[in-house]
N, C-alpha and C positions, 0 to 999 in steps of 0.2 A: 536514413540520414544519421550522423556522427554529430551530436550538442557539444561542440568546445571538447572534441576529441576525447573526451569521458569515458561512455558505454555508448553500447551499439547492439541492436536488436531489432526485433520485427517492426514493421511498423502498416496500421492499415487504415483507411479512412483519406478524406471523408468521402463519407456516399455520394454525396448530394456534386462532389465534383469541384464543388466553388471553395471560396477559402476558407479557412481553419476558422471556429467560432470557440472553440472549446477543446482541452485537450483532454486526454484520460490514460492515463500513467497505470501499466498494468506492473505488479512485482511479484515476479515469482519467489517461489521457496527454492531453500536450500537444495542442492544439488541438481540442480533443473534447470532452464535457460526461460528467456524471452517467447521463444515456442508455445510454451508450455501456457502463459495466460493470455495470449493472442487470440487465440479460440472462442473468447467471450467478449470479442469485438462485434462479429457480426449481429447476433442477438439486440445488442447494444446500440449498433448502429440503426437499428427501425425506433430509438429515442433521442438519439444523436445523430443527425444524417448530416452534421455540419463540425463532428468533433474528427480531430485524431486521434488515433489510437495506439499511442508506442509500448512495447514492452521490451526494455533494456535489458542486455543482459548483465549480472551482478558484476561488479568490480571486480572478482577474485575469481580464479578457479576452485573447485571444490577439493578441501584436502583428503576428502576420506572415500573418494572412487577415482577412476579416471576420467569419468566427464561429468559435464555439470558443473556450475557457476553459484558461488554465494556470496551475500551481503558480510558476512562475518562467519568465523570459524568456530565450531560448535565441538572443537577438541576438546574445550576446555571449557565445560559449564558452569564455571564458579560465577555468582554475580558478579566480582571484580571483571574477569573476561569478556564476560559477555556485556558487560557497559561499556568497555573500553571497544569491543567489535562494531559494535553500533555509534559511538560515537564516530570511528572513525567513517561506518557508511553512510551518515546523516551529513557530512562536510562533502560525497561522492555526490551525493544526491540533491543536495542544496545549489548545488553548482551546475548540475545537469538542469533541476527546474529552471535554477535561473536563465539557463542558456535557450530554456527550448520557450519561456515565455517571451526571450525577446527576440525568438526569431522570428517569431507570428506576430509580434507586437500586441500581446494579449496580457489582462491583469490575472495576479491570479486568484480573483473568483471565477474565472474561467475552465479552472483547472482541479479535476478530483483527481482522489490516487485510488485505488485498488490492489488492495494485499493479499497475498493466499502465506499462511506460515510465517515464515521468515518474512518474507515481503512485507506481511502487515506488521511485525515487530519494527523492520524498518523506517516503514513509510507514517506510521503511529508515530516514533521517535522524534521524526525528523517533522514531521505537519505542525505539532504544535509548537515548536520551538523557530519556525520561522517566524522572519520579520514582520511578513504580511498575510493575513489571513488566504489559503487556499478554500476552496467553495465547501469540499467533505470531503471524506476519508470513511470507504467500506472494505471492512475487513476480514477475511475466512481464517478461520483455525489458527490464530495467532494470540499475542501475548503485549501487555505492557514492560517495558523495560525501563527503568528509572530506581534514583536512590532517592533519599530524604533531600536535598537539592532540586528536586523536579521541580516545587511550589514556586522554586524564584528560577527556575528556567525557561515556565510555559512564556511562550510571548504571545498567540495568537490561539482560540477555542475555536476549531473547526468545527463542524458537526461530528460524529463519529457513528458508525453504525458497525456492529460486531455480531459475526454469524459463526456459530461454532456446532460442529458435532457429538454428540452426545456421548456415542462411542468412540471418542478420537483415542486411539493409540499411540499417537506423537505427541500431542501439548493437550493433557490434561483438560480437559473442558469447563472444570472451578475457577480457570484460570480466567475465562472470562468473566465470571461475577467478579472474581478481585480487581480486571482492569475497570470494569463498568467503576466498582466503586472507588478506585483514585481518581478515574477522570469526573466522576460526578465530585469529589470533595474538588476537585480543580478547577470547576466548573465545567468544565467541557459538555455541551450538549450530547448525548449518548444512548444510544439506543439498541437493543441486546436480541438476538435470538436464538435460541438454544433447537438444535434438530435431531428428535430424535432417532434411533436408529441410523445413525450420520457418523463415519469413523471421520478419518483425516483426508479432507476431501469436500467437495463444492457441489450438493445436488440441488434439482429444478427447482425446488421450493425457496432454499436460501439464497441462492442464487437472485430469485424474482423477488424477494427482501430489497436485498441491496438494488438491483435494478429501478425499484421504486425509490428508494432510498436517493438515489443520483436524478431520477427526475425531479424531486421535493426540492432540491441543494443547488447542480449544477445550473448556470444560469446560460 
């Protein structure tokens, strides 16, 4: 289904048949689709048998192959760029929440996000700078984005859970101690786990992190 003609992507759930309790926003990374973190629905679905499970595909095509979808364009890694990439996916995505919470008629503490890369740069950006508090936010192999501005833009302190690779190859894996520590000076409840022998990428152990992570949160 198509939220207020936005994105559009896989979508799976619920198990249980009956209606929507809960939703869970899966975001892929850059150059990859919807596809791509729908596969961690199922698992999901034996603690959710009452959620859905969409994974949109990014607003943009990807500039730098010929397929694959991103939240912001990564031509140009200057911080100036890449704030402005992200601001613009945060106003993509604020729009789709809104749309998909009031098709279900659901608040949103009903509602987590899940990031993998990009996606959790995205959906980190965009969770605490909503109006209303969303339930948490677990995120793989990603990154905080913000300037000295953040402290008067946070509106709402989700929980936040961040799972990274030790070996990551793509985003630096320091990089999550420096998000854990802006979001702890922001308050934001947060919670970190580093895996070792883990490149850029989601194995069973971090994985069952966050999974617990969203039972603790999502209501």
């Amino acid at each position: 289904m198509t939220y207020n003609m936005i994105l559009d992507g896989p979508e799976m759930g619920p198990k249980s048949e009956g209606a929507v309790k809960q939703i869970i926003l899966l975001l892929h990374g850059v150059g990859a689709d919807g596809d791509d973190l729908i596969s961690l629905a199922p698992p999901l679905m034996e603690d959710f048998p009452d959620a859905l499970f969409v994974a949109p595909n990014a607003p943009e095509k990807y500039d730098m192959a010929p397929m694959g979808y991103q939240w912001f364009s990564l031509n140009d890694l200057s911080p100036l760029a890449l704030l402005t990439g992200v601001k613009k996916a945060r106003k993509v995505l604020d729009e789709y929440l809104d749309g998909l919470l009031r098709t279900y008629s659901l608040s949103p503490q009903n509602l987590a996000i899940v990031g993998f890369s990009q996606g959790t740069m995205a959906g980190l950006y965009t969770a605490v700078r909503r109006e209303k508090q969303i339930a948490c936010l677990a995120g793989f192999s990603g990154l905080l984005l913000g300037d000295e501005n953040m402290p008067n833009e946070v509106r709402t302190r989700p929980p936040v859970c961040l799972v990274h690779g030790k070996m990551d190859e793509v985003v630096p894996s320091h990089l999550m101690g420096v998000a854990e520590k802006a979001l702890q000076e922001l308050d934001v409840p947060v919670e970190t786990h580093m895996r070792p022998n883990v490149g850029h990428g989601i194995d069973p152990e971090g994985f069952q992190f966050a999974r617990t992570f969203l039972k603790q949160h999502l209501v």
